[in-house]
C-alpha positions as CSV (number, residue, x, y, z in Angstrom):
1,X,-16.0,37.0,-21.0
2,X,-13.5,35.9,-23.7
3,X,-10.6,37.1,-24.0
4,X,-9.4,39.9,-26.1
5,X,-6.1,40.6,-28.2
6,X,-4.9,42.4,-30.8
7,X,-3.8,41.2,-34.1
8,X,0.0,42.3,-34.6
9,X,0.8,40.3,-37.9
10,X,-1.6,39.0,-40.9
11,X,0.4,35.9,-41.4
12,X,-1.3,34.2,-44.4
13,X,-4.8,33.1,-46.0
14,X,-6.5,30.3,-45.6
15,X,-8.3,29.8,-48.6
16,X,-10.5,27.7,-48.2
17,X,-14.9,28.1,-48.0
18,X,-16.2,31.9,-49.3
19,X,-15.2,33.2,-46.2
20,X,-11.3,33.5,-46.4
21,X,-9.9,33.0,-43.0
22,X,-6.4,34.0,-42.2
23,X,-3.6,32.8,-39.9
24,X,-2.7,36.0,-37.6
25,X,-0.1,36.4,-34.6
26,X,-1.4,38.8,-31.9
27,X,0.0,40.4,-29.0
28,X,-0.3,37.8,-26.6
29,X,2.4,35.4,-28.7
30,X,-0.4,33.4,-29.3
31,X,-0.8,32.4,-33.6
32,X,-4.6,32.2,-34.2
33,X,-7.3,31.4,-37.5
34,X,-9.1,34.1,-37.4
35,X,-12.1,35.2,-39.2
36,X,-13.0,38.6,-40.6
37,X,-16.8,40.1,-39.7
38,X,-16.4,42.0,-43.3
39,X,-16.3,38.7,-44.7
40,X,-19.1,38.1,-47.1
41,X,-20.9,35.4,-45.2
42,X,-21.3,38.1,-42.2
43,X,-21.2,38.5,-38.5
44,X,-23.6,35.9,-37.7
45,X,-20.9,33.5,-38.5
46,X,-19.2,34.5,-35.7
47,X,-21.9,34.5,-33.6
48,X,-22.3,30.9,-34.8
49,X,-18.8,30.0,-33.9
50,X,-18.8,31.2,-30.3
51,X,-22.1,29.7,-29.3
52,X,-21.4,26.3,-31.0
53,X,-17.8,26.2,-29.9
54,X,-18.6,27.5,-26.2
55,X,-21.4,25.0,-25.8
56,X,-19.5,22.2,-27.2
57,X,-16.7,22.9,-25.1
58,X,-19.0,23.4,-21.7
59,X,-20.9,19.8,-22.9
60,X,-17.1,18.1,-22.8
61,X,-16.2,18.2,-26.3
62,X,-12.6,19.6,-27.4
63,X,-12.7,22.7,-29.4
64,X,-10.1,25.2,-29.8
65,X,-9.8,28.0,-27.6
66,X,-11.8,31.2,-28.6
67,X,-10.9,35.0,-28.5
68,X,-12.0,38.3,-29.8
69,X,-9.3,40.3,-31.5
70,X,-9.0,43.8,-32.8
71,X,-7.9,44.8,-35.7
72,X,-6.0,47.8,-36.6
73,X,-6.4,49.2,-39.7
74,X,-2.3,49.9,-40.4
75,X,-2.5,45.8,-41.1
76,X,-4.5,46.3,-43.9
77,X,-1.7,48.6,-45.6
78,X,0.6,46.6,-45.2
79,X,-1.2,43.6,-47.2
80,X,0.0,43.5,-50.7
81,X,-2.8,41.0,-51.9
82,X,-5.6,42.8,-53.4
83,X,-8.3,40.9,-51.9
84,X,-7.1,40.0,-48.3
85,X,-6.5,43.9,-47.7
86,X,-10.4,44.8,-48.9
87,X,-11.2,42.2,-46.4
88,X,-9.0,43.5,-43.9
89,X,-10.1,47.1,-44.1
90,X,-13.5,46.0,-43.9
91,X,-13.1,44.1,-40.8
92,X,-11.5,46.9,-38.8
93,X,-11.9,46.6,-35.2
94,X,-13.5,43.1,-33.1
95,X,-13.2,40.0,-34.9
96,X,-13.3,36.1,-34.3
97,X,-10.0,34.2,-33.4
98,X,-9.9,31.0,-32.9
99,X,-6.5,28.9,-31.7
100,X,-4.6,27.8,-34.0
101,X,-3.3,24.2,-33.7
102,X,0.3,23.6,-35.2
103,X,1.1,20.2,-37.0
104,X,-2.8,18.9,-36.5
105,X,-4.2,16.7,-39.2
106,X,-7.3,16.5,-40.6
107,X,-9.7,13.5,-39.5
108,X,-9.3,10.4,-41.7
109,X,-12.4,8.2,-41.1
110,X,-10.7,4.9,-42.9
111,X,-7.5,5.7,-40.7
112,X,-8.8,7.1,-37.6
113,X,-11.4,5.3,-35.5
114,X,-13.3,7.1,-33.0
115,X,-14.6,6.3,-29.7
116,X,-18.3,4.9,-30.2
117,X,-19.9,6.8,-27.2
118,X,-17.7,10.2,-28.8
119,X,-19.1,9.8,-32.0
120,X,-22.8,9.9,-31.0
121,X,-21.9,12.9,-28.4
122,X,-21.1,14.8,-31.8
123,X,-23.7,13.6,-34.0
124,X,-26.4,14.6,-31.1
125,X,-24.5,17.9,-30.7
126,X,-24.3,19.0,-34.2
127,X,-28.1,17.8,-34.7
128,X,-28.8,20.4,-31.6
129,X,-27.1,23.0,-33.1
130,X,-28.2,22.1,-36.8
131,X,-24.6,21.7,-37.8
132,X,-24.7,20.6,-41.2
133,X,-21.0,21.0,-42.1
134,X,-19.4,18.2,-40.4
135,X,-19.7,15.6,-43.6
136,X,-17.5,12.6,-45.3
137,X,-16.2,15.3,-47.6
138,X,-15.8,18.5,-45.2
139,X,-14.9,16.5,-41.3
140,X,-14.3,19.4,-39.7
141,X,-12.3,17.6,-37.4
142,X,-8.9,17.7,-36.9
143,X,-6.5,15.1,-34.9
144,X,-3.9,16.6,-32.5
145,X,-2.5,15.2,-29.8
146,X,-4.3,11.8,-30.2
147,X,-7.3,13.7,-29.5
148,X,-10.5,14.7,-31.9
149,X,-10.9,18.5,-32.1
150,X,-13.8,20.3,-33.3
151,X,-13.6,23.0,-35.2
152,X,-15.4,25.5,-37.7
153,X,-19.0,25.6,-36.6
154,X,-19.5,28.7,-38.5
155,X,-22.4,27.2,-40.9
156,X,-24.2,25.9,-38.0
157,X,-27.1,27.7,-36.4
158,X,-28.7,28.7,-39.6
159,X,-31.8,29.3,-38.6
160,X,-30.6,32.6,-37.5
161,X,-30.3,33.8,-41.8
162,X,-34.3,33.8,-41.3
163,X,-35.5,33.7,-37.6
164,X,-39.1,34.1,-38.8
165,X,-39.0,30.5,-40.2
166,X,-36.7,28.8,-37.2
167,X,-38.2,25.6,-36.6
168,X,-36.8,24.1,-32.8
169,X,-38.2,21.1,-34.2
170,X,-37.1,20.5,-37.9
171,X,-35.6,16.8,-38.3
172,X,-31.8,16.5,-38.6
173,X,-30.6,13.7,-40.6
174,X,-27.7,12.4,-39.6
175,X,-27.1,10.0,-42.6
176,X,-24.4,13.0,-44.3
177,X,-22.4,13.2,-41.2
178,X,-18.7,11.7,-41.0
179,X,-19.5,10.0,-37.6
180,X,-22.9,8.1,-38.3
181,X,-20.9,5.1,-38.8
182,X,-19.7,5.1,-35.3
183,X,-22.5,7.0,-33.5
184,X,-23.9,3.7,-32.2
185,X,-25.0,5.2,-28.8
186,X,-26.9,7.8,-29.8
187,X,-29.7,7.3,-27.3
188,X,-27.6,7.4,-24.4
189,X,-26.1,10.5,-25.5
190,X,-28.5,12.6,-26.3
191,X,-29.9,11.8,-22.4
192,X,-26.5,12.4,-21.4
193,X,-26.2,15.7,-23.3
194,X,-29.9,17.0,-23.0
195,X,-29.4,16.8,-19.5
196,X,-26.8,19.6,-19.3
197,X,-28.5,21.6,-21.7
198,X,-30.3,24.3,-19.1
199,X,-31.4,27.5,-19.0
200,X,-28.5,29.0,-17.4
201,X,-25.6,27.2,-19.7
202,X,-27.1,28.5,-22.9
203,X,-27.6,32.0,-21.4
204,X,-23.9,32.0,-20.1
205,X,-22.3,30.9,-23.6
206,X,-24.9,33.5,-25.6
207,X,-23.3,36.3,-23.2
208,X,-19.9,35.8,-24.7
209,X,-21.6,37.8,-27.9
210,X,-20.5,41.1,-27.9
211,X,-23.6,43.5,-28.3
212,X,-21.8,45.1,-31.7
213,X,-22.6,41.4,-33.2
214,X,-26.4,41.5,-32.2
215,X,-27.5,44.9,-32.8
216,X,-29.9,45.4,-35.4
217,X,-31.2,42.2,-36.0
218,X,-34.1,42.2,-37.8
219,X,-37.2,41.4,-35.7
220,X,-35.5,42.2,-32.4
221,X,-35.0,45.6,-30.5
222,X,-31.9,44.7,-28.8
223,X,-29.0,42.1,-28.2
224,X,-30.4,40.6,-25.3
225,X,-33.3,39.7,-27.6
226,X,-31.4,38.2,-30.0
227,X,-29.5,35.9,-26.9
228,X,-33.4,35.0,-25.5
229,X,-33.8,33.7,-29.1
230,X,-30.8,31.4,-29.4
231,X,-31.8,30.3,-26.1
232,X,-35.2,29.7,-26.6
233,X,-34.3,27.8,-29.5
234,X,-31.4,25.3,-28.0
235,X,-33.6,24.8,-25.3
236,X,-36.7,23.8,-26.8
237,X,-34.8,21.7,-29.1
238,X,-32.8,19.8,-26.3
239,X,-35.9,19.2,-24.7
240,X,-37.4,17.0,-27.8
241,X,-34.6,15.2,-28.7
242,X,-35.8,12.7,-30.7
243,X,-38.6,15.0,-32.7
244,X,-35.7,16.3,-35.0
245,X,-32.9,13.3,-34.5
246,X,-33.7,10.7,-36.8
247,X,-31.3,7.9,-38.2
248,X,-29.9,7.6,-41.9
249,X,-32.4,7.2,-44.7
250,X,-30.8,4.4,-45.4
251,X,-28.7,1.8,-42.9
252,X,-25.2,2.4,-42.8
253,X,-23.3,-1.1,-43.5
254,X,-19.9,-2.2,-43.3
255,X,-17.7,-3.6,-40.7
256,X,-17.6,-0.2,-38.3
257,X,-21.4,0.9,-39.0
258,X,-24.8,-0.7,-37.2
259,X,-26.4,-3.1,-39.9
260,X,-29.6,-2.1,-39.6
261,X,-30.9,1.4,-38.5
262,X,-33.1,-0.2,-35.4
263,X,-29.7,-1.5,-34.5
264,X,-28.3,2.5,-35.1
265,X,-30.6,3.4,-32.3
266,X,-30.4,0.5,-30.0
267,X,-26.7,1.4,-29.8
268,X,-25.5,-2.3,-31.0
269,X,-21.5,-2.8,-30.8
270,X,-20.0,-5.1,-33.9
């Protein structure tokens, strides 16, 4: 189970995205971005958060630690910004928070260079959880303590908006994706990867869902449906890799890219 904690202090916004995170201290000292289930994208981008996050962190990638936290209503009253208190009394009770990092800095792709074999684990990843917001001009990423942290996944899974159309299958082009430059080993990753993706690991990280987050999805009678359906989904897609991974449109050049996309897949080192 995750942890839970209660919010004590609505520090400040975050304003960035529709979805208006906020920066909130809780009662375990911790200081934590946290986002708001009465925000206007909805609960399932929780849901996306803690099943992307909790995978990616279970497949050996860094994210930042997750948590449910309540919310009490008094916070809200004591919010003088119009806006932030509407969002605040509309989020009463279990919400998303994720840690906060102090004095991390965003991802710099001309400054910072990646790992080769790290870059392809993320490119395969996000293609498996058809993460689409991890791009040249939205990373995602942040630097902190010399190490690459993922973060915000809630635009990933978004199949989920319309499960009558999910597709296990649909391509993912990778060509958008800050990393493609570097993801020169994508082959051996996704074997690595696939390999870990079972039954049981996709059925542990959908249990960290609370039920109040699954209930009443359309086309399902209960929560535990809506878990068999991620799971279903993640499974059949690790199982056919290279059906939906495909390599940029067009090759990436430059002295840190493959020049050629057969090289992209090959996993050629310049």
């Amino acid at each position: 189970m995750l942890d839970k904690i209660a919010a004590t202090r609505y520090v400040t916004p975050l304003r960035e995205g529709g979805s208006l995170p906020g920066v909130v201290e809780a009662d375990d000292l911790g200081t934590y971005v946290v986002k708001f289930r009465g925000a206007g994208q909805g609960r399932r981008v929780l849901v996306a958060e803690i099943i992307s996050g909790e995978l990616a962190r279970r497949l050996g990638l860094r994210t930042p630690e997750i948590k449910l936290i309540d919310l009490d209503p008094q916070i809200a009253i004591r919010e003088p910004d119009e806006e932030v208190q509407d969002l605040l009394k509309a989020s009463t009770g279990l919400n998303l928070a994720i840690d906060f990092l102090p004095g991390s800095l965003g991802f710099e792709p001309l400054t910072w260079t990646p790992d080769r074999m790290f870059a392809s684990r993320v490119v395969w990843f996000d293609g498996l959880i058809h993460n689409v917001d991890r791009s040249w001009r939205n990373p995602n990423l942040l630097v902190w303590h010399r190490d690459i942290w993922l973060i915000d996944h809630g635009a990933a899974l978004w199949f989920h908006h319309n499960w009558r159309t999910a597709d296990p299958r649909r391509p993912f082009d990778v060509g958008d994706h800050v990393l493609a430059p570097f993801a020169t080993h994508l082959e051996a990753a996704g074997a690595e990867l696939a390999a870990k993706i079972t039954p049981e690991l996709l059925e542990t990280v959908t249990a960290l869902v609370p039920d109040e987050w699954l209930d009443d999805e359309p086309g399902f009678d209960s929560a535990q449906a809506v878990r068999d359906g991620y799971v279903d989904h993640l499974l059949q897609r690790a199982r056919a890799p290279y059906e939906w991974l495909r390599p940029p449109e067009t090759p990436v050049g430059g002295p840190t890219g493959p020049a050629s996309v057969g090289e992209f897949w090959r996993g050629g080192d310049r």
